[in-house]
MDAnalysis code that builds the backbone (N, CA, C; Angstrom):
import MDAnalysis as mda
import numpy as np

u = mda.Universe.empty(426, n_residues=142, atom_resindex=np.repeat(np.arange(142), 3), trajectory=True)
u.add_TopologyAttr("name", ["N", "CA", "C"] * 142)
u.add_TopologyAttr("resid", np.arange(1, 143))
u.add_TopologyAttr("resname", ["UNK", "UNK", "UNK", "UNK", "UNK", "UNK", "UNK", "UNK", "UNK", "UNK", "UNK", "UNK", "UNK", "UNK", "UNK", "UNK", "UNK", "UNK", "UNK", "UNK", "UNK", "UNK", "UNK", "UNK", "UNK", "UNK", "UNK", "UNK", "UNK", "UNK", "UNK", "UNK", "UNK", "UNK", "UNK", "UNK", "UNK", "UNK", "UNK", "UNK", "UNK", "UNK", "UNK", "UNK", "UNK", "UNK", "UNK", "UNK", "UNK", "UNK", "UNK", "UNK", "UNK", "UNK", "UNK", "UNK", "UNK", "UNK", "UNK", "UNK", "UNK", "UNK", "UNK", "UNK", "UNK", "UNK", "UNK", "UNK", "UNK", "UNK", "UNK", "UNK", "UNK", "UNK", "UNK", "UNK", "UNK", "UNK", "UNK", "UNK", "UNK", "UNK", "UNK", "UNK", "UNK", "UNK", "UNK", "UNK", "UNK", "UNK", "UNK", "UNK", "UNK", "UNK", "UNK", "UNK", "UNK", "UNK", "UNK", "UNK", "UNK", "UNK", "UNK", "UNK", "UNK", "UNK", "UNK", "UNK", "UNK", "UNK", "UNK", "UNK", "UNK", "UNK", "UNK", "UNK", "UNK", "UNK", "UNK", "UNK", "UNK", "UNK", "UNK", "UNK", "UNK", "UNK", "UNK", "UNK", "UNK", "UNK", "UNK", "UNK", "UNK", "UNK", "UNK", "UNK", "UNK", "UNK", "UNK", "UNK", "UNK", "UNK"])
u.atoms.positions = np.array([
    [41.779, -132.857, -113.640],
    [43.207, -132.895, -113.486],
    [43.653, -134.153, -112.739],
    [42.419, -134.734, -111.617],
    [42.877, -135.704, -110.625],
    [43.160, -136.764, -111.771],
    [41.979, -136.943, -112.526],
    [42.135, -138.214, -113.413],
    [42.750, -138.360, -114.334],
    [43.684, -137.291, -115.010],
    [44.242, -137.065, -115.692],
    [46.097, -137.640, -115.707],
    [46.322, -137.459, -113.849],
    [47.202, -137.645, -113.217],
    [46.864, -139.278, -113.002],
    [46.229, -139.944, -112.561],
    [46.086, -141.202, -112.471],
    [46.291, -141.833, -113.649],
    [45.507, -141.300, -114.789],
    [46.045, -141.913, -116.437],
    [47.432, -142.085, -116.218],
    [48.028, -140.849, -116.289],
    [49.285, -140.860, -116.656],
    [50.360, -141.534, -115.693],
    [49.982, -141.723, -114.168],
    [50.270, -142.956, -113.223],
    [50.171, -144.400, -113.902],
    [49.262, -144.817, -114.217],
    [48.713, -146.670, -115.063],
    [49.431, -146.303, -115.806],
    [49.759, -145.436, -117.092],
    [50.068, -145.755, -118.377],
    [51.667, -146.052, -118.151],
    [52.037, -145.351, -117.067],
    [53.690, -145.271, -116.878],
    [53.707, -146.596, -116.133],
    [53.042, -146.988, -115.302],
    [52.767, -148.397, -114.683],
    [53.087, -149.674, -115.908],
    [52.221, -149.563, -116.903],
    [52.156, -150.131, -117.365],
    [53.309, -150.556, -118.897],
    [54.117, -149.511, -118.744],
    [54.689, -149.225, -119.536],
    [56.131, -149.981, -118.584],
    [56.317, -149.720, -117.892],
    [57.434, -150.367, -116.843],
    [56.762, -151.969, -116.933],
    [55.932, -152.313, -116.846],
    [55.547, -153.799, -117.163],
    [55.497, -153.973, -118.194],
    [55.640, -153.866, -119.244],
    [55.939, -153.927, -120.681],
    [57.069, -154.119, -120.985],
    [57.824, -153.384, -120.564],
    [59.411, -153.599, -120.607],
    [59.953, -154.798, -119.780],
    [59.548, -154.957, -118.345],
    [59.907, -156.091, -117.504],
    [59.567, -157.317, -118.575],
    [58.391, -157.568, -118.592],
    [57.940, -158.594, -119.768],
    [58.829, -158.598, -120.938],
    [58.855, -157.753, -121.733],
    [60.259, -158.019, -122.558],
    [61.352, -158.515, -122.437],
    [61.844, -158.133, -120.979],
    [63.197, -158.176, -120.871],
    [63.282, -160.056, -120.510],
    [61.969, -160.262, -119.634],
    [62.343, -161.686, -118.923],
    [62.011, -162.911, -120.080],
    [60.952, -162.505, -121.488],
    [60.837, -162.949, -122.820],
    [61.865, -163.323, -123.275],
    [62.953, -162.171, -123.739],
    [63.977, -162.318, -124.309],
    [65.385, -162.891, -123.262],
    [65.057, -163.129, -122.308],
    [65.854, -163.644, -121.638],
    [65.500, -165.456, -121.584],
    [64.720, -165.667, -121.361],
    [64.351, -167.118, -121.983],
    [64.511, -167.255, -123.423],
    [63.970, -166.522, -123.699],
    [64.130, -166.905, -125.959],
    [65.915, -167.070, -125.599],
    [66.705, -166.419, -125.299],
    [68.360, -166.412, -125.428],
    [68.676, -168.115, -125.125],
    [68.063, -168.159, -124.019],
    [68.586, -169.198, -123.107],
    [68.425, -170.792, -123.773],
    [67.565, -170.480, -125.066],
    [67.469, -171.611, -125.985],
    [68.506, -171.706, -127.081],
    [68.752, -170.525, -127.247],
    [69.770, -169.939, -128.434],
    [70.649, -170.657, -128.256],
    [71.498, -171.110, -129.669],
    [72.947, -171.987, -129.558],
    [73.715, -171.426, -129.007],
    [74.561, -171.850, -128.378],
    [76.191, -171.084, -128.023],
    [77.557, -171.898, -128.710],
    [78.403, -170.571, -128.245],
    [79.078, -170.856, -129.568],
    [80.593, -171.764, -128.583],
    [81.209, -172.739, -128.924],
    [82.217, -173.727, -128.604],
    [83.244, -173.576, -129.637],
    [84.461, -173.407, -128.479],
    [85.561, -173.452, -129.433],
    [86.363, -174.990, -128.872],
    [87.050, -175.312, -129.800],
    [87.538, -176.605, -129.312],
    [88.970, -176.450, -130.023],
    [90.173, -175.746, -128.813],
    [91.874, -175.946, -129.320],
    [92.582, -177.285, -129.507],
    [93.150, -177.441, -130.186],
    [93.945, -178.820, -130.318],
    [95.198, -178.434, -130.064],
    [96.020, -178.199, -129.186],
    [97.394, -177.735, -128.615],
    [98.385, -178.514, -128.834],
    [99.502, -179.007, -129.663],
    [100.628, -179.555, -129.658],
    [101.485, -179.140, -128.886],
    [102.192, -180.322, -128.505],
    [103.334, -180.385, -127.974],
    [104.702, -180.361, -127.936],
    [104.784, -180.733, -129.013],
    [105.930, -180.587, -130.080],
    [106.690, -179.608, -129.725],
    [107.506, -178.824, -129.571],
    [108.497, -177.465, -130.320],
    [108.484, -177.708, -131.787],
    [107.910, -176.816, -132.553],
    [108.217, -176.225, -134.083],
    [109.004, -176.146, -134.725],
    [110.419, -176.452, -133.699],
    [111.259, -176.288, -134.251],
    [112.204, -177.671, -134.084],
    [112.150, -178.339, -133.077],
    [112.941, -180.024, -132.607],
    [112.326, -180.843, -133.244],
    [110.729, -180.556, -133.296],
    [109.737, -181.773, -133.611],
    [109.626, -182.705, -132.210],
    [109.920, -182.023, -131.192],
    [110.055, -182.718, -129.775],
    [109.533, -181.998, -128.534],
    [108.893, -182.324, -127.567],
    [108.395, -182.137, -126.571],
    [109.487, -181.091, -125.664],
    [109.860, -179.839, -125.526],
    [110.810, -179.583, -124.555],
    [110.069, -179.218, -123.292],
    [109.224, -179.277, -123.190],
    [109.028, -179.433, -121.470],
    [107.749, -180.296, -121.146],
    [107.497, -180.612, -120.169],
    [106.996, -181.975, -119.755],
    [105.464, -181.754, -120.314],
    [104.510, -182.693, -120.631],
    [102.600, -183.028, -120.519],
    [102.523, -182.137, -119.587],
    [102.860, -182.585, -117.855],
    [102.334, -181.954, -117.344],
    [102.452, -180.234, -117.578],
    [103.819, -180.030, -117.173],
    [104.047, -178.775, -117.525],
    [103.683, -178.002, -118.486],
    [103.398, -178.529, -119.705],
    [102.158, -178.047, -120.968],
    [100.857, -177.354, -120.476],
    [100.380, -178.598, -120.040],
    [98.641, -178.297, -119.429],
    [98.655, -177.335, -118.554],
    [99.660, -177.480, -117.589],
    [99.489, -175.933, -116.186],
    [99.809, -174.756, -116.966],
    [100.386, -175.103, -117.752],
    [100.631, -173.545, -118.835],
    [99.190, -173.006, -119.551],
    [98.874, -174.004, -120.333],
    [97.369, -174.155, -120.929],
    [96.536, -173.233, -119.880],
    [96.521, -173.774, -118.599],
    [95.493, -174.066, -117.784],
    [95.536, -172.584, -117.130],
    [97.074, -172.119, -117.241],
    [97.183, -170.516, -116.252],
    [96.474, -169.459, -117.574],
    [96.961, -169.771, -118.791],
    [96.565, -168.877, -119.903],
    [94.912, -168.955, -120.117],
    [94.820, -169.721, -119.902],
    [92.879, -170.359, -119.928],
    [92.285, -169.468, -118.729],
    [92.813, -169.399, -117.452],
    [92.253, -169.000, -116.754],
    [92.479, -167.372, -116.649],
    [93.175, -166.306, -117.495],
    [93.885, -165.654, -117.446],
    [92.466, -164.496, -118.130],
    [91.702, -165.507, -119.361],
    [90.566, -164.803, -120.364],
    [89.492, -165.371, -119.996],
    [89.244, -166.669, -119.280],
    [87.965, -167.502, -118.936],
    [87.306, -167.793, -117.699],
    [85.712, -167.881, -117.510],
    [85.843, -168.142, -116.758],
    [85.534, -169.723, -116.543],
    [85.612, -170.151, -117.457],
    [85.707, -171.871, -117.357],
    [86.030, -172.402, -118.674],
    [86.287, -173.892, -118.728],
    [86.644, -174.311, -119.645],
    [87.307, -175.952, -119.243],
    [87.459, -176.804, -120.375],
    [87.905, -178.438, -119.989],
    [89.076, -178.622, -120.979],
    [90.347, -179.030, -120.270],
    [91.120, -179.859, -120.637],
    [91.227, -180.851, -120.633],
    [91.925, -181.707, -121.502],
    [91.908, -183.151, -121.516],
    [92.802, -183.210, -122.764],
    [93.302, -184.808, -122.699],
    [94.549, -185.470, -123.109],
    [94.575, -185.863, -124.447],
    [94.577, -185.835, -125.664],
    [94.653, -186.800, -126.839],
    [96.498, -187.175, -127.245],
    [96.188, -187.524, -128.544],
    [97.620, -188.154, -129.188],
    [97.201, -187.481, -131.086],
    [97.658, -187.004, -131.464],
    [97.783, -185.826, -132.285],
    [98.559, -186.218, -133.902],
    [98.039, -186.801, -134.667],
    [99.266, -187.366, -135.724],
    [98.789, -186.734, -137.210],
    [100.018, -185.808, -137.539],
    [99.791, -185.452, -139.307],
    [100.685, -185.677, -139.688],
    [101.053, -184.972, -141.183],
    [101.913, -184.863, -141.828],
    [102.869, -183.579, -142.119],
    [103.894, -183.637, -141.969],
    [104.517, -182.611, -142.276],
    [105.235, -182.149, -143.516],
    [105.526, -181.418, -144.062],
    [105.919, -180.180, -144.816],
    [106.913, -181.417, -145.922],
    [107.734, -182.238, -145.546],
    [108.441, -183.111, -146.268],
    [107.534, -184.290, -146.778],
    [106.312, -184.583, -146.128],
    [105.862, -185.638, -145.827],
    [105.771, -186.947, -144.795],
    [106.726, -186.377, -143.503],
    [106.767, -187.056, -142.578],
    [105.708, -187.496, -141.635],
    [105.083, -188.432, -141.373],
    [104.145, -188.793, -139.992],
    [104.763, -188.528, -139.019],
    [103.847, -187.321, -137.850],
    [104.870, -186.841, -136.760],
    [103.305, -187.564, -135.856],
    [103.462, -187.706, -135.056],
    [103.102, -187.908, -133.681],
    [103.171, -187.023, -132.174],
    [102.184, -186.528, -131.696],
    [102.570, -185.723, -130.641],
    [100.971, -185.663, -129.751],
    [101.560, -186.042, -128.665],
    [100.419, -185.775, -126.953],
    [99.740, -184.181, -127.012],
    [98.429, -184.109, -127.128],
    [98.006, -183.325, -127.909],
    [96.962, -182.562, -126.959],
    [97.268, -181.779, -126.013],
    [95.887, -181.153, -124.945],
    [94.963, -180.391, -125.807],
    [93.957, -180.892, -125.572],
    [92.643, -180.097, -125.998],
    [91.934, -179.387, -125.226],
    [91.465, -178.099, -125.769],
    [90.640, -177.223, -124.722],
    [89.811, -177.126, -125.124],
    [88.210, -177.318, -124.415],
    [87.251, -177.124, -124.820],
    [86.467, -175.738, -124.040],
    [86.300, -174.544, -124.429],
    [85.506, -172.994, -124.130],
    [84.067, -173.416, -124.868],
    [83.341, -173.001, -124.101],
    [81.926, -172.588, -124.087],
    [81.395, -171.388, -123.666],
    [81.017, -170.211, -124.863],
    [80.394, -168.837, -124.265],
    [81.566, -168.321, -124.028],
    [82.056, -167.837, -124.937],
    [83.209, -166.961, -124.933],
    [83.658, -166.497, -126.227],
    [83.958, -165.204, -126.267],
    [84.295, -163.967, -127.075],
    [85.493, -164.737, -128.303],
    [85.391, -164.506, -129.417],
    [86.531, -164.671, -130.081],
    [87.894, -163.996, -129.732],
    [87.383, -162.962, -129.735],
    [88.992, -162.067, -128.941],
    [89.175, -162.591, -127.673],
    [88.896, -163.418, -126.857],
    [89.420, -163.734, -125.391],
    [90.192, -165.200, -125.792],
    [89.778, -165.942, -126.940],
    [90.243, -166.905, -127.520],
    [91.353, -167.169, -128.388],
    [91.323, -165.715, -129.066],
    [92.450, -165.457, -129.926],
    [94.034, -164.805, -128.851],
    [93.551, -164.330, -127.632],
    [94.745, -164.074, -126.821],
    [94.983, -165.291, -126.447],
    [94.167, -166.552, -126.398],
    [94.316, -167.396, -125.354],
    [95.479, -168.340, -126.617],
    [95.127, -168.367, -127.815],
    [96.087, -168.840, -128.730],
    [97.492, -168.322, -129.293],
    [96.808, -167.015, -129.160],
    [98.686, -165.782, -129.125],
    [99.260, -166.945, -128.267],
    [99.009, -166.693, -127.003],
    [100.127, -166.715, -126.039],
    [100.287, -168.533, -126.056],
    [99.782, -169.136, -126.299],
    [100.002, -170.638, -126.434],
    [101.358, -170.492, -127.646],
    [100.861, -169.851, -128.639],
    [101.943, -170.317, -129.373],
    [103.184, -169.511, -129.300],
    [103.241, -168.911, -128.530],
    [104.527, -168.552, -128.245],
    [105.144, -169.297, -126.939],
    [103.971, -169.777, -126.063],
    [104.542, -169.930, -124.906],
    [104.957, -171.711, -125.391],
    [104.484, -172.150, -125.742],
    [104.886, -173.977, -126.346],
    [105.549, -173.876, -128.061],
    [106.190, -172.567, -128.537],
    [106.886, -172.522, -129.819],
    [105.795, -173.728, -130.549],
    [104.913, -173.123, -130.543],
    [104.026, -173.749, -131.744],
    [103.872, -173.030, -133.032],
    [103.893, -174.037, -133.861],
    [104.380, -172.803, -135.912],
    [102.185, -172.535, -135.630],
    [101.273, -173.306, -135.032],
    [99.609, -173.282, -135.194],
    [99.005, -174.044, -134.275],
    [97.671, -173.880, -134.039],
    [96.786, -174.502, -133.011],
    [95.681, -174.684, -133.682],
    [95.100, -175.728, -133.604],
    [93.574, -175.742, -134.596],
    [92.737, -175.661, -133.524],
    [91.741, -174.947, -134.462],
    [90.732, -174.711, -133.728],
    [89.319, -174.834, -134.204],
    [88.624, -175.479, -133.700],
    [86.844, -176.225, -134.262],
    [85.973, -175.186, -133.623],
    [85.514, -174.687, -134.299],
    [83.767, -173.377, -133.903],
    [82.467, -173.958, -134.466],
    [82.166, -174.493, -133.507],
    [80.528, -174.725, -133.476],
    [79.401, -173.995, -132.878],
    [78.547, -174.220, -132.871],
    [77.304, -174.276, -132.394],
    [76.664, -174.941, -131.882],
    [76.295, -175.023, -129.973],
    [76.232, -176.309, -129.546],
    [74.853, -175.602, -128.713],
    [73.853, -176.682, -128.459],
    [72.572, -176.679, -127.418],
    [73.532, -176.305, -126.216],
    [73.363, -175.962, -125.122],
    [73.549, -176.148, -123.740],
    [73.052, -176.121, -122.499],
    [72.974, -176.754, -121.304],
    [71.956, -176.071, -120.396],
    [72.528, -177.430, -119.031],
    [72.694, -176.884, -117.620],
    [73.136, -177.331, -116.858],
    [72.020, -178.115, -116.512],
    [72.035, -179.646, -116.457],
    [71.402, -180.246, -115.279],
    [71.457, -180.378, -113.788],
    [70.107, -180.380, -113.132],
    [70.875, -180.823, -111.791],
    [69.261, -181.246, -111.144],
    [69.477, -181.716, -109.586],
    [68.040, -181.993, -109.378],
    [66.874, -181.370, -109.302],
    [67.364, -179.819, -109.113],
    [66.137, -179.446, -109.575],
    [65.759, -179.048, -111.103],
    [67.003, -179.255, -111.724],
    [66.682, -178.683, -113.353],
    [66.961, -179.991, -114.203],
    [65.832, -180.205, -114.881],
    [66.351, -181.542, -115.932],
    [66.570, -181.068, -117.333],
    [66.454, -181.831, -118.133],
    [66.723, -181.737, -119.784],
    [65.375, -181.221, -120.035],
])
């Protein structure tokens, strides 16, 4: 019975290390895995003037409260934005881009609801990739 009880001690032992090993496996295998990047192209425009009604800055802190609202990080930054429109006109417009890394489509799709209502935008484009990633620093290299 003694040894019987000791079996069944190791095997459960070992069975809890089996699983640990799995878990810290598949936790490295992930950590190679692509992640997924969304990249917004935000106009400035009103949809409806074809004109800027409230300031760059005031754009981006808007961007930046709605960004932070679903994320927990993410990069803005500045472009200049030029298509064509519906008549055939070349429009021009200061164009914030957001770049998310590791984040949910649905936390992305609120984050575009509310852009386009909050900057009367008629759309927001948006680029989905698949990108390597991994933080450097001195103790961690490439």
């Amino acid at each position: 019975m003694k040894n019987l009880k000791k079996i069944a001690v190791v095997s459960f032992a070992l069975i809890l290390i089996g699983f640990n090993l799995f878990y810290v496996l598949n936790s490295i295998q992930k950590s190679n895995e692509p992640d997924c990047q969304y990249t917004l192209y935000i106009g400035t425009n009103d949809k409806d003037t074809y004109k800027p009604e409230i300031s760059y800055d005031d754009a981006v802190k808007l961007v930046a409260e709605i960004c932070s609202e679903h994320l927990e990080g993410y990069t803005i930054f500045d472009a200049d934005g030029y298509w064509t429109d519906e008549s055939g006109t070349p429009v021009s417009e200061r164009t914030i881009v957001c770049k998310i890394i590791n984040s949910d489509s649905e936390a992305v799709q609120k984050i575009i609801d509310k852009v386009l209502v909050k900057l009367n935008q008629s759309s927001v484009l948006v680029e989905k990739s698949m990108v390597n990633i991994s933080f450097v620093s001195r103790d961690k290299s490439l």
